[in-house]
Structure formats: structure tokens, C-alpha cells
KEKE-3310 file (N, C-alpha, C; in steps of 0.2 Angstrom, whole numbers, plus 5000, padded with zeros to 4 digits):
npx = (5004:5003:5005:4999:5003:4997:5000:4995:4993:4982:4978:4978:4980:4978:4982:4975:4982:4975:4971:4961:4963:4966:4980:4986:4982:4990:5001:4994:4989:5003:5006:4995:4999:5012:5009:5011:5011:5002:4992:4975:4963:4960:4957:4953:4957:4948:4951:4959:4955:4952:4945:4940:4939:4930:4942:4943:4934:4936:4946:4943:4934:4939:4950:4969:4975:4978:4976:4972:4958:4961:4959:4947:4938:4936:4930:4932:4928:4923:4923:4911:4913:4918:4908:4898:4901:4902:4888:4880:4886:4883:4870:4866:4873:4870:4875:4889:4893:4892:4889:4885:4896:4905:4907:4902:4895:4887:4872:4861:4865:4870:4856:4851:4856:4853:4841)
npy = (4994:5011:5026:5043:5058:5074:5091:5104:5120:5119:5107:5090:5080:5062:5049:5034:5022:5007:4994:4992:4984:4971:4968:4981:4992:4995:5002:5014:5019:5024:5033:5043:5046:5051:5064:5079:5091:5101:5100:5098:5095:5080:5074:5060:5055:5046:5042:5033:5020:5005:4994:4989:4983:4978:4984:4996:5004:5004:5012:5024:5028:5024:5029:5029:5029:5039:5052:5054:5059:5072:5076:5083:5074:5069:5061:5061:5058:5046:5027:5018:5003:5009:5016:5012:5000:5008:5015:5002:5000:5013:5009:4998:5000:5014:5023:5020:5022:5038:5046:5058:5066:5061:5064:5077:5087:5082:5075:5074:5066:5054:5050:5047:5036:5026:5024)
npz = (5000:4994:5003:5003:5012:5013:5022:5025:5032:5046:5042:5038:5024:5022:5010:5006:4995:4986:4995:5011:5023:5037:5036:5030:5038:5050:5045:5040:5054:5058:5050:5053:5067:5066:5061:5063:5077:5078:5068:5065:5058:5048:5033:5026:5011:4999:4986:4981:4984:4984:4988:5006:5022:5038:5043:5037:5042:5055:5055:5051:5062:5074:5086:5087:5096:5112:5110:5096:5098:5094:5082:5069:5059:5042:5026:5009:4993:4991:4985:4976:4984:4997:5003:5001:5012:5023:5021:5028:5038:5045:5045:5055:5063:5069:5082:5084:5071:5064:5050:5049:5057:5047:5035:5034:5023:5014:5016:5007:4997:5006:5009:4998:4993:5002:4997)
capx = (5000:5006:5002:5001:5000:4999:4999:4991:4992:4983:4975:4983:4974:4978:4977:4978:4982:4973:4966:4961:4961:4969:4987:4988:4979:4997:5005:4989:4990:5010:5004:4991:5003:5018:5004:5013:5006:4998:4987:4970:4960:4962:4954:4956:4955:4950:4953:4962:4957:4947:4941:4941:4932:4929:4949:4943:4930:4942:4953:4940:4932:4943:4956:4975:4979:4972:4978:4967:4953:4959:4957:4942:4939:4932:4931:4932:4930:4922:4923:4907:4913:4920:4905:4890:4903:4900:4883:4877:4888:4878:4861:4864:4872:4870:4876:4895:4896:4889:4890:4884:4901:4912:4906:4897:4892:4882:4867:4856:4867:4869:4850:4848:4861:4850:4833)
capy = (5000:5017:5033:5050:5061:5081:5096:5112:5122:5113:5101:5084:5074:5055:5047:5027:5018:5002:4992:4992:4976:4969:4968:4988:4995:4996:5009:5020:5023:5027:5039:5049:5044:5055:5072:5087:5090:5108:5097:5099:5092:5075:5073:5054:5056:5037:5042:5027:5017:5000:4991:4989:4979:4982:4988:5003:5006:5004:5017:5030:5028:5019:5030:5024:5033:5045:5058:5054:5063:5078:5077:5084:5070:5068:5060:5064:5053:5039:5024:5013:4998:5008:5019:5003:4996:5014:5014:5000:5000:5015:5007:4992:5004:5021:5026:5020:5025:5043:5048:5066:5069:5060:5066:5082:5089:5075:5071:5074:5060:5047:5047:5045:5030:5023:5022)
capz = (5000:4996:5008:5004:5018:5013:5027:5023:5037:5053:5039:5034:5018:5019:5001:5004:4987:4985:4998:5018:5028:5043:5035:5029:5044:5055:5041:5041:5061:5058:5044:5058:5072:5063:5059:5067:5082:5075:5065:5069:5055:5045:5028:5022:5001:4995:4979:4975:4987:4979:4994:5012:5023:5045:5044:5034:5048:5062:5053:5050:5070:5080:5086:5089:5105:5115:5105:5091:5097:5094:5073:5064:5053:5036:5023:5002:4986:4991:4980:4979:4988:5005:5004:5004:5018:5027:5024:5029:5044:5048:5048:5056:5071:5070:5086:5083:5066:5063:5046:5047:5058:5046:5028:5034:5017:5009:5019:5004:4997:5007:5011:4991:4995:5008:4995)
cpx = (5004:5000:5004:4997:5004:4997:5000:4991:4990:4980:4978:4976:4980:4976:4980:4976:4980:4969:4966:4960:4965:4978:4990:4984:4986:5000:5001:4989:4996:5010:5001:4995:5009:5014:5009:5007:5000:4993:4981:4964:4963:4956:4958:4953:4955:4948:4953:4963:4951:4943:4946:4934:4933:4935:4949:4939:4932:4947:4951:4937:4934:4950:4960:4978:4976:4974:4975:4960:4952:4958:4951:4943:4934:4935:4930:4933:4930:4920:4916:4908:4915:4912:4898:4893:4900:4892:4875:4880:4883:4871:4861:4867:4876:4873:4886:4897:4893:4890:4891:4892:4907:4911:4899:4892:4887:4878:4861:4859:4867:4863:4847:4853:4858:4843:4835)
cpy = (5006:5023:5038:5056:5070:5086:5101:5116:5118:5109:5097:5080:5068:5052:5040:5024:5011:5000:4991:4986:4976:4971:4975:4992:4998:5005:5014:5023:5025:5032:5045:5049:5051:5063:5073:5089:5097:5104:5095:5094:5088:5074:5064:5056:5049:5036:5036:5020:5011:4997:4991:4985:4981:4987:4994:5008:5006:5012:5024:5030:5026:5024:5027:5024:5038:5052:5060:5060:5070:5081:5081:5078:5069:5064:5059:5056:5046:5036:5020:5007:5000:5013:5015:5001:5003:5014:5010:4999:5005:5013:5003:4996:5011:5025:5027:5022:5031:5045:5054:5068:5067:5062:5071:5085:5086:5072:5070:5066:5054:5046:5044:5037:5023:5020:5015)
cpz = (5000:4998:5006:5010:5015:5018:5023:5029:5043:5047:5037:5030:5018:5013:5003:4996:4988:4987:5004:5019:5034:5044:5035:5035:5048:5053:5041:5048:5061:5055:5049:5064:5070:5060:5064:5071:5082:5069:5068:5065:5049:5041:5025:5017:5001:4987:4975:4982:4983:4981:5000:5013:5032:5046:5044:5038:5054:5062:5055:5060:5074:5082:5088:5096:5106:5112:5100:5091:5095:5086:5073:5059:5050:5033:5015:4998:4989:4985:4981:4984:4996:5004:5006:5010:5024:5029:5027:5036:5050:5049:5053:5064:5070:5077:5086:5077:5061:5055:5046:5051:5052:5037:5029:5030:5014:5013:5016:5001:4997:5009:5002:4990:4997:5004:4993)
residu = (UNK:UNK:UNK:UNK:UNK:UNK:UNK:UNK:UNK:UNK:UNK:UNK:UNK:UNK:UNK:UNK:UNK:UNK:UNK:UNK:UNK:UNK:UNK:UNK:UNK:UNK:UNK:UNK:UNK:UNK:UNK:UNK:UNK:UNK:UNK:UNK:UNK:UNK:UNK:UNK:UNK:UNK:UNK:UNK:UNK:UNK:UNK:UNK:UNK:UNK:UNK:UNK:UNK:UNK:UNK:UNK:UNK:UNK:UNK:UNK:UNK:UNK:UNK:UNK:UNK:UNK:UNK:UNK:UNK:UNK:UNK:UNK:UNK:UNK:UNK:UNK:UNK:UNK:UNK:UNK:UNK:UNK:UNK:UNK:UNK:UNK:UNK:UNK:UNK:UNK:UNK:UNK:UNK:UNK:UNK:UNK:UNK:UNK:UNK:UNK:UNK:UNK:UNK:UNK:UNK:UNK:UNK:UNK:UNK:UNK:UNK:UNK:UNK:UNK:UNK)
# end
């Protein structure tokens, strides 16, 4: 798997290359683990990301340490296969994995998702 990690001021964009699961998960918390500590918000891009399966769900909601919580996190350029994983994650339990925080913008969206 390759990682792009850009800083923009306090914003870092993570761009994972290919696919999330159990074995690439480690190098993804090394990538948020290593943000300067002035970084406030985290944009994961899955541009180029093809599949993931719960790993990619761990990554987006699961912090790594207690440090974690102090991101803003989102999410851009969802691919359809992590996007059905997301939104069916949400239905089945909405409380642990909130959409409206983690892809603020698109609520008209993901309810056209949901029909």
C-alpha cells in the first residue's frame, strides 16, 4: 500500500492507494501517528482506494491513542465499495458510526444512498 500524507496548514489529507484490511491498517495509524502536532483536521481522500472491509472502519472511527481525538475527521471521494461498507455500517448501528460527523456535506446524498 502506498500513503500520501499532505499538510496544509493545521490540515493533513491522507490518500491510501489500493486496499484496507487487517494487514495495511498498521502503516495507516503510523501515517496519523507521525501528523505534526499543530494538525487539527484530517481529511482521508480514498481516491484510490478500491476496497476495504471492517479495517477501513476501524481506521475512520477507532482512534489509535488517545491523541486521536483531537482530529476533525472527514472523509472525500468515496469509492462505491467503501462507501456501501460505510453505509450499511451506519444502519445496522448508528450510534457507533455517525455519518453526518464524518462526511458532513452530503446528507442529501447518502440518504439517496439509503433508497
Amino acid at each position: 500500500m502506498n500513503i500520501t500524507t499532505t499538510i496544509t496548514g493545521t490540515s493533513a489529507r491522507i490518500s491510501p492507494h489500493g486496499e484496507i484490511d487487517f494487514y495495511t491498517l498498521p502503516p495507516l495509524h503510523t501515517a496519523v501517528n507521525r501528523l505534526p502536532g499543530h494538525v487539527t483536521d484530517l481529511l482521508w481522500d480514498l481516491e484510490h482506494l478500491s476496497f476495504t472491509d471492517v479495517a477501513g472502519l476501524r481506521m475512520l472511527f477507532c482512534p489509535t491513542s488517545q491523541e486521536d481525538p483531537r482530529y476533525r475527521t472527514a472523509v472525500t471521494n468515496l469509492r462505491d465499495q467503501p462507501l456501501h461498507l460505510l453505509l450499511i455500517a451506519a444502519d445496522l448501528f448508528p450510534a457507533a458510526y455517525d455519518l453526518s460527523r464524518l462526511i458532513p456535506d452530503s446528507p442529501a446524498g447518502l440518504t439517496a444512498h439509503r433508497s
